[in-house]
C-alpha positions as CSV (number, residue, x, y, z in Angstrom):
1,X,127.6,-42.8,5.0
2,X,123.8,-43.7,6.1
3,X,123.3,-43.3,9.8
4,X,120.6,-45.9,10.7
5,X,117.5,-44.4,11.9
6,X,116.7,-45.6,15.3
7,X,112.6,-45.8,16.9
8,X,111.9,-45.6,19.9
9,X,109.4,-48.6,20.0
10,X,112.6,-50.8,20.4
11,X,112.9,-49.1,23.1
12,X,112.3,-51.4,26.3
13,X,111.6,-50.6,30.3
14,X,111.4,-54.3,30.4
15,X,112.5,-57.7,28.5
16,X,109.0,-58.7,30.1
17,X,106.5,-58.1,26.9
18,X,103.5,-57.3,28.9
19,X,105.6,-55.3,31.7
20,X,107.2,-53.0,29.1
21,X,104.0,-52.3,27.7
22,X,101.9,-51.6,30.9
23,X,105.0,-49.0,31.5
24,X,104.8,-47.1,28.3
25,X,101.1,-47.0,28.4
26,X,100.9,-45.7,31.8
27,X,103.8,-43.2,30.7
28,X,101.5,-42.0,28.4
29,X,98.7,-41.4,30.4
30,X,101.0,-38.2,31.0
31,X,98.4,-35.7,29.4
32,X,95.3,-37.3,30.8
33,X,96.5,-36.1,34.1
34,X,96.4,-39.7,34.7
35,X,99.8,-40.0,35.9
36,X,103.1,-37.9,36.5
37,X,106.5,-39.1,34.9
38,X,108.7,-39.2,38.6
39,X,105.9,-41.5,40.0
40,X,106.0,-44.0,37.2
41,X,109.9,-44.1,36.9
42,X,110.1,-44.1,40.8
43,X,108.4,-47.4,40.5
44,X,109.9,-48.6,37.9
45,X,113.6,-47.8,38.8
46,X,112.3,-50.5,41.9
47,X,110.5,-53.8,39.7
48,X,112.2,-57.0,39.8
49,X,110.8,-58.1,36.1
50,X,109.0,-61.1,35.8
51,X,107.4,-61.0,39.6
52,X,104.0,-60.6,40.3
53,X,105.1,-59.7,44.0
54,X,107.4,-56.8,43.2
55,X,105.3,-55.7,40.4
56,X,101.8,-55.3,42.7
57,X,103.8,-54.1,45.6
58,X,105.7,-51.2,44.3
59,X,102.9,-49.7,42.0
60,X,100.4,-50.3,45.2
61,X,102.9,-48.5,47.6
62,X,102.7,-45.3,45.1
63,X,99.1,-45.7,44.4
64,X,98.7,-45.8,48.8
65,X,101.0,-42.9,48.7
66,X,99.1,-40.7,45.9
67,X,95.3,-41.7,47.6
68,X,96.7,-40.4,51.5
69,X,97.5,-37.1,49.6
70,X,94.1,-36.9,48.0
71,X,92.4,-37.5,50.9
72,X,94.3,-34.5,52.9
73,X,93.6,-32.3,50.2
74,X,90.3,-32.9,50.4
75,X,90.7,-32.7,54.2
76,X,91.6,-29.2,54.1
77,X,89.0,-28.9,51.0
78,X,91.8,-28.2,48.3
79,X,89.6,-30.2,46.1
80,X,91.2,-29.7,42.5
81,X,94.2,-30.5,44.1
82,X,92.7,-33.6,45.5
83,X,91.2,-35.1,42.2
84,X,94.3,-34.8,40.9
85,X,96.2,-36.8,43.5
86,X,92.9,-39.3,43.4
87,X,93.3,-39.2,39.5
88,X,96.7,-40.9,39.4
89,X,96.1,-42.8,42.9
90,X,93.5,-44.8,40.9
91,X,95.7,-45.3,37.9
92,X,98.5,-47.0,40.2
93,X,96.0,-49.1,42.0
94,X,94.7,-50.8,38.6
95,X,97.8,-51.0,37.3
96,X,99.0,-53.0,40.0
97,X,96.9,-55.5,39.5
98,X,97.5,-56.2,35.6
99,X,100.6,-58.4,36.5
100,X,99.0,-60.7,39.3
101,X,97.2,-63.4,38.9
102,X,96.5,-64.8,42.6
103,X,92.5,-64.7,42.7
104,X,92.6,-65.7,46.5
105,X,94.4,-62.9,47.5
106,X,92.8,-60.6,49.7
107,X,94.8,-57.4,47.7
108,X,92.7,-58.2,44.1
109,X,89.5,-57.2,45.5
110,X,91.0,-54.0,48.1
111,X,92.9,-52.6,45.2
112,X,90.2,-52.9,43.0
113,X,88.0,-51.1,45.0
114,X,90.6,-48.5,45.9
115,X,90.7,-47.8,42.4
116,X,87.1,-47.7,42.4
117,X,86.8,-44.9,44.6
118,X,89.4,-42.7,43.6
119,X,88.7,-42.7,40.0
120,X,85.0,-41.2,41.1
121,X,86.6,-38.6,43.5
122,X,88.3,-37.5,41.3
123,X,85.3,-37.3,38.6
124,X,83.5,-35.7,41.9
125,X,85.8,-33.0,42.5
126,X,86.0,-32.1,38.3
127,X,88.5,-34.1,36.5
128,X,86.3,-35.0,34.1
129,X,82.7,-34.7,33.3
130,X,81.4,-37.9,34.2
131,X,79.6,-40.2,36.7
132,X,79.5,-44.1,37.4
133,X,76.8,-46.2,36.2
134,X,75.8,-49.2,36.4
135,X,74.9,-51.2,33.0
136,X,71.8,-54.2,33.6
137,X,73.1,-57.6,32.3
138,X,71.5,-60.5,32.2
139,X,70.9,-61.2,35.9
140,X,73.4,-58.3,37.2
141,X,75.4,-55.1,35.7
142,X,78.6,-54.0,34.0
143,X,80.3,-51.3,35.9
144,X,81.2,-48.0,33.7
145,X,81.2,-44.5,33.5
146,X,79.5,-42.2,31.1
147,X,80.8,-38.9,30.2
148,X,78.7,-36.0,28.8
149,X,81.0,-33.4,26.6
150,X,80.6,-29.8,27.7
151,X,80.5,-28.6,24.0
152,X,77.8,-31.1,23.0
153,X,75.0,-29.9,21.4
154,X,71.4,-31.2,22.6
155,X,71.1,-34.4,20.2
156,X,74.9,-35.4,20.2
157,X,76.6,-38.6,19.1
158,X,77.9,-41.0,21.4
159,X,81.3,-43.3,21.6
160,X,80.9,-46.3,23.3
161,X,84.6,-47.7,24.1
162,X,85.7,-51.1,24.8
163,X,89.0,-51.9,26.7
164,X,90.7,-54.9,26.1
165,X,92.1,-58.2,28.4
166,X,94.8,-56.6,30.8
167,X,93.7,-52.5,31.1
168,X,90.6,-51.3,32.2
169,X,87.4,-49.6,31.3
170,X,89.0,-46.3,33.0
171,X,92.5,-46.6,31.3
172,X,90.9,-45.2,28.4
173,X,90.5,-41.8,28.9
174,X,92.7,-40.8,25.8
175,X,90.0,-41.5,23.3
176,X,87.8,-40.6,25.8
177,X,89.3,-37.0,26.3
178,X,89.4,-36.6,22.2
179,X,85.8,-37.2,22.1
180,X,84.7,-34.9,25.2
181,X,86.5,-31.8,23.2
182,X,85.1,-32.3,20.4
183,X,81.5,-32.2,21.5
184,X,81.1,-36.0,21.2
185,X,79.5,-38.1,24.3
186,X,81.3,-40.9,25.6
187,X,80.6,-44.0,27.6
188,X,83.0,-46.9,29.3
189,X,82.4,-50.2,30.7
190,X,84.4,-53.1,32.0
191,X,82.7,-56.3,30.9
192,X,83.2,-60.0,31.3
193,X,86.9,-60.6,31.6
194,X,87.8,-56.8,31.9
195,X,88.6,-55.0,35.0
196,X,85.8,-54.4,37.5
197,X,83.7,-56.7,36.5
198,X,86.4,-59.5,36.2
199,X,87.9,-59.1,39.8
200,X,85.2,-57.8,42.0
201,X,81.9,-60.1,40.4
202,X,83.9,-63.0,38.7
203,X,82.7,-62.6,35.1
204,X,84.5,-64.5,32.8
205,X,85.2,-63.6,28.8
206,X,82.8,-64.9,26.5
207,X,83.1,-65.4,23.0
208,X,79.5,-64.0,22.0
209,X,80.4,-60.4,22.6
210,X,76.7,-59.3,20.7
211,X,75.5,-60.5,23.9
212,X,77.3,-58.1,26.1
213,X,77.3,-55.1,23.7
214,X,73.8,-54.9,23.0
215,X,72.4,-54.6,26.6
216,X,74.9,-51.9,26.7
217,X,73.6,-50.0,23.2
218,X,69.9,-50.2,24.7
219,X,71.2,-48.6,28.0
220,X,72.9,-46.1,25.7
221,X,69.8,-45.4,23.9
222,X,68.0,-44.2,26.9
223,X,70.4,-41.6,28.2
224,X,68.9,-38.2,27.5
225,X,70.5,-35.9,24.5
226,X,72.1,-39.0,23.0
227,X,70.9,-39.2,19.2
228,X,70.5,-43.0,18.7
229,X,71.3,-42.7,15.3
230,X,75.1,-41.2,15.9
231,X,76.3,-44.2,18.4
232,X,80.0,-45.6,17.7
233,X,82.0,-48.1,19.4
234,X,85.5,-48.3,19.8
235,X,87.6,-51.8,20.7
236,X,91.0,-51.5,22.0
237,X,93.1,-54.3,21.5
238,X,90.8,-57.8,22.6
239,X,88.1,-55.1,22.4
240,X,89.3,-54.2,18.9
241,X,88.6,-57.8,17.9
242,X,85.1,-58.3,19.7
243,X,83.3,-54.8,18.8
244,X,83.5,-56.0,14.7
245,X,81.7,-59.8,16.2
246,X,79.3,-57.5,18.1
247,X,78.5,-55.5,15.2
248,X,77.6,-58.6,13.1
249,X,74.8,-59.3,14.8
250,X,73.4,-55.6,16.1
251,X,73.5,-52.9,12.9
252,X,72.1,-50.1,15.2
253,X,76.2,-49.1,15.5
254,X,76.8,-46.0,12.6
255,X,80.6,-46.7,12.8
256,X,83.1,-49.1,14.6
257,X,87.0,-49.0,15.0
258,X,88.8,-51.9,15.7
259,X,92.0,-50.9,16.8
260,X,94.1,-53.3,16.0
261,X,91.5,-55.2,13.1
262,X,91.7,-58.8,14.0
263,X,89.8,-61.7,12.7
264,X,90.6,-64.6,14.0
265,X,92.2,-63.5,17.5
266,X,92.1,-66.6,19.0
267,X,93.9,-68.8,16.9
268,X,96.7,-66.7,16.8
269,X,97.2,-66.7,20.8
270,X,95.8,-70.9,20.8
271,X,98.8,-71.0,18.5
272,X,101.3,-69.4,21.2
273,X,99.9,-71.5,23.9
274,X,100.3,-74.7,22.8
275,X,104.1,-73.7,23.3
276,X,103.3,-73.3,26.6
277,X,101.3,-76.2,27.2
278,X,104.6,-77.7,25.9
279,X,106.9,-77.2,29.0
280,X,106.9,-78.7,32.0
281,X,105.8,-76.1,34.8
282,X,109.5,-76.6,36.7
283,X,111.3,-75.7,33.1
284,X,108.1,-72.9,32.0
285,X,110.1,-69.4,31.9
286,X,107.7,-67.5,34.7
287,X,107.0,-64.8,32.2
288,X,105.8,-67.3,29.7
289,X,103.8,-69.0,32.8
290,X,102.1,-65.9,33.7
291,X,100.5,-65.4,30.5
292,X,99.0,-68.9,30.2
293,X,97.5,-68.6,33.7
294,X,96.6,-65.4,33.2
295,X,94.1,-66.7,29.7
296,X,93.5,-69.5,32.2
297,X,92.0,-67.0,34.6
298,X,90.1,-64.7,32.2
299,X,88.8,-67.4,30.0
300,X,87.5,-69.5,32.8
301,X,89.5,-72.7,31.3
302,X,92.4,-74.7,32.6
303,X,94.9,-76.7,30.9
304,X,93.0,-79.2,29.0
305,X,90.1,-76.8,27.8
306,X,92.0,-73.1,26.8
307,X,93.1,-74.1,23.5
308,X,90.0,-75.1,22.3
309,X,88.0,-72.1,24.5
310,X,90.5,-69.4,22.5
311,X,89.4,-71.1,19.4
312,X,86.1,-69.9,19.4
313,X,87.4,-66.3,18.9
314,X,87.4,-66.2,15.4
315,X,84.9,-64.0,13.2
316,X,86.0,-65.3,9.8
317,X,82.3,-66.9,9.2
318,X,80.3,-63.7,10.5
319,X,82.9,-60.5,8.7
320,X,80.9,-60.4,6.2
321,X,77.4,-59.6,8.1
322,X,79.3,-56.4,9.3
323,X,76.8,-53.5,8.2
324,X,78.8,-50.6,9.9
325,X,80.9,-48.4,8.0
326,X,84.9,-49.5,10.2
327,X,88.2,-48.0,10.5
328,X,90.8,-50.7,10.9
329,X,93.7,-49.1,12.7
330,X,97.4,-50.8,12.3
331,X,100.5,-50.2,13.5
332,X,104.3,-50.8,12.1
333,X,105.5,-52.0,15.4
334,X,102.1,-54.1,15.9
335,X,102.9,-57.1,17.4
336,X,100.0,-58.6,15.4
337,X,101.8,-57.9,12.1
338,X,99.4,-58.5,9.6
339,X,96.3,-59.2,11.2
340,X,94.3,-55.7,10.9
341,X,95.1,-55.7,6.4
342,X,93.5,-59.7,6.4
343,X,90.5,-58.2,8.5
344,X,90.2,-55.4,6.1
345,X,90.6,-57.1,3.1
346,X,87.7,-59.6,4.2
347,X,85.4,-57.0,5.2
348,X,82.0,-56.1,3.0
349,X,81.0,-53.0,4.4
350,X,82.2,-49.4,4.0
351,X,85.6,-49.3,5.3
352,X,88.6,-47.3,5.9
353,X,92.0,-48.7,6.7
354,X,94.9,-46.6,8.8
355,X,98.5,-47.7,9.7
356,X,100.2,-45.6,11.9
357,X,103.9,-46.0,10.3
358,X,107.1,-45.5,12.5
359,X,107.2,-41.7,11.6
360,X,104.2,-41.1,13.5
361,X,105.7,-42.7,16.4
362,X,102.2,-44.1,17.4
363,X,103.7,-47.2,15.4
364,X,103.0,-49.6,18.6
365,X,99.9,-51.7,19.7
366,X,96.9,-49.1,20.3
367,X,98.7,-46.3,19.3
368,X,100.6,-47.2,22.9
369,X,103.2,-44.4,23.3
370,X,101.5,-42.4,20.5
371,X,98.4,-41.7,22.5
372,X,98.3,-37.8,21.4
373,X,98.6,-38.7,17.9
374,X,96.9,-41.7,17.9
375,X,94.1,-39.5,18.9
376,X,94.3,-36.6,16.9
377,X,94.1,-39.0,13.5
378,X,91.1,-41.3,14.7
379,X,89.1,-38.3,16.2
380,X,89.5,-36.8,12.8
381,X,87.7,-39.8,11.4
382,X,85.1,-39.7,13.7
383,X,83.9,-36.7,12.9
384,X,83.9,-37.2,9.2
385,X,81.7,-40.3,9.6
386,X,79.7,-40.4,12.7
């Protein structure tokens, strides 16, 4: 007799799709110091699933609880102690604010900038080796952070990392960390849509991502003991679809990574909205009518325009001007099944393709879960190519 081999990406916290996987991504933000496994259950022991309300007020009420501690630590100058509890403080604010979607209320600005604030204690007082910066673009900036690895030599290479539509710039500190130990230099940014510069300046996605990514490559190029010639980028998720349309139009990027390799991102969700669009907003299920608001919000569109504003996400006409040598990451449990081998197969340029299988247990969407061994494999990479 067989016994049937269970994984633990069925595994749910939450029937909710996005809920579930904000919870096993913060879970794994374990090693990053970025959270602590009693503070995320705590809160999730208390979510009523599909509510905005319970969602922002029970990770809010940890991330208040975790920023008081820091900041009588740093009263009584305990200061490692401190970025620590600032560290995770930050974490809870953002995450708060990935499952709401009320623009007029007062909390998506005052959590943002709580987060703000305790992220950079916390990179004041030594958590990691980096400093806020602020990115010119076109008539303002992009708010990031760039790291500097304590093992990199005087000319080192650089990754440039983009998040994707629902974490943040600073939620990626797993690739980050990977980088920083292994003597590579590292830079973060929330652009239009993402994060910061979503909530707190109103930026909206755009579609031409080479025009976001290459104001950020020329700030890049200036920073002292970067070699120009060893600059990478990284997309996560989204960002795994708009670094490769960057890239098509600015070859000064050695290597890219689309993790997951996408090429015509928004068809696919256009596809799952017109569902949607379908129902009547008194019958729409309110998980279903988060997510359409939620594209609404990010895409500046309503209604009548998101279907054909998600449409214009598709890099089937420009794959082939890709010039960079790419990894296309997969996963088993990728709930884009398929998606990264078409990308591959249609790309030109030197090209690597990796699916993380369920025995690697990094099976889910960006390596969610799997964030240790995600790591370990794609760092490997790195350094072979860049």
């Amino acid at each position: 007799m067989t016994t049937e081999i269970k994984h633990w990406s069925n595994y749910k916290y939450s029937e909710n799709m996005l809920q579930d996987a904000l919870i096993k991504h913060v879970m794994d933000l374990m090693p990053y110091k970025m959270s602590d496994e009693g503070e995320v259950l705590e809160v999730t022991m208390n979510l009523i699933e599909n509510d905005e309300n319970s969602w922002i007020n029970n990770w809010s009420l940890m991330a208040e609880r975790l920023q008081k501690r820091a900041e009588d630590f740093e009263g009584q100058d305990k200061l490692v102690s401190a970025a620590s509890s600032y560290l995770r403080a930050s974490t809870y604010w953002r995450v708060s604010l990935m499952y709401f979607k009320d623009t007029n209320d007062i909390r998506m600005k005052k959590f943002s900038k709580n987060s703000q604030v305790c992220f950079d204690k916390a990179l004041q007082y030594g958590a990691y080796p980096g400093k806020a910066i602020q990115i010119p673009y076109e008539n303002t900036t992009l708010p990031g952070h760039f790291y500097r690895s304590t093992t990199a030599t005087k000319n080192a290479p650089l990754l440039i990392v983009v998040p994707g539509r629902d974490t943040w710039a600073d939620d990626t500190m797993w690739v980050i960390d990977g980088a920083l130990k292994r003597g590579i230099n590292a830079l973060t940014f929330d652009g239009p849509g993402q994060g910061m510069a979503l909530r707190l300046q109103n930026l909206k996605f755009r579609p031409d991502f080479e025009n976001v990514l290459t104001p950020v490559i020329d700030f890049a190029k200036k920073i002292d003991g970067i070699d120009s010639s060893r600059i990478s980028a990284m997309g996560m998720s989204f960002g795994g679809f708009l670094v490769p349309r960057a890239a098509a139009f600015d070859n000064r990027l050695k290597v890219i990574i689309s993790d997951p390799g996408n090429m015509n991102w928004g068809n696919m969700i256009a596809q799952r909205l017109k569902i949607a669009l379908k129902m009547s907003d008194q019958v729409r299920p309110s998980m279903i009518d988060f997510t359409l608001k939620d594209y609404e919000w990010k895409h500046n569109a309503d209604d009548n325009t998101i279907i054909d504003e998600l449409k214009k996400y598709d890099n089937t006409a420009i794959v082939n001007q890709i010039k960079s040598k790419t990894l296309v990451l997969d996963g088993s449990a990728e709930v884009t099944h398929g998606a990264a081998q078409k990308f591959y197969d249609a790309l030109q340029c030197p090209k690597d393709y990796l699916l993380f299988d369920d025995e690697s247990t990094a099976q889910q969407h960006t390596q969610m879960g799997g964030y240790l061994t995600g790591t370990v494999y794609i760092m490997n990479w790195i350094e072979d190519n860049l």
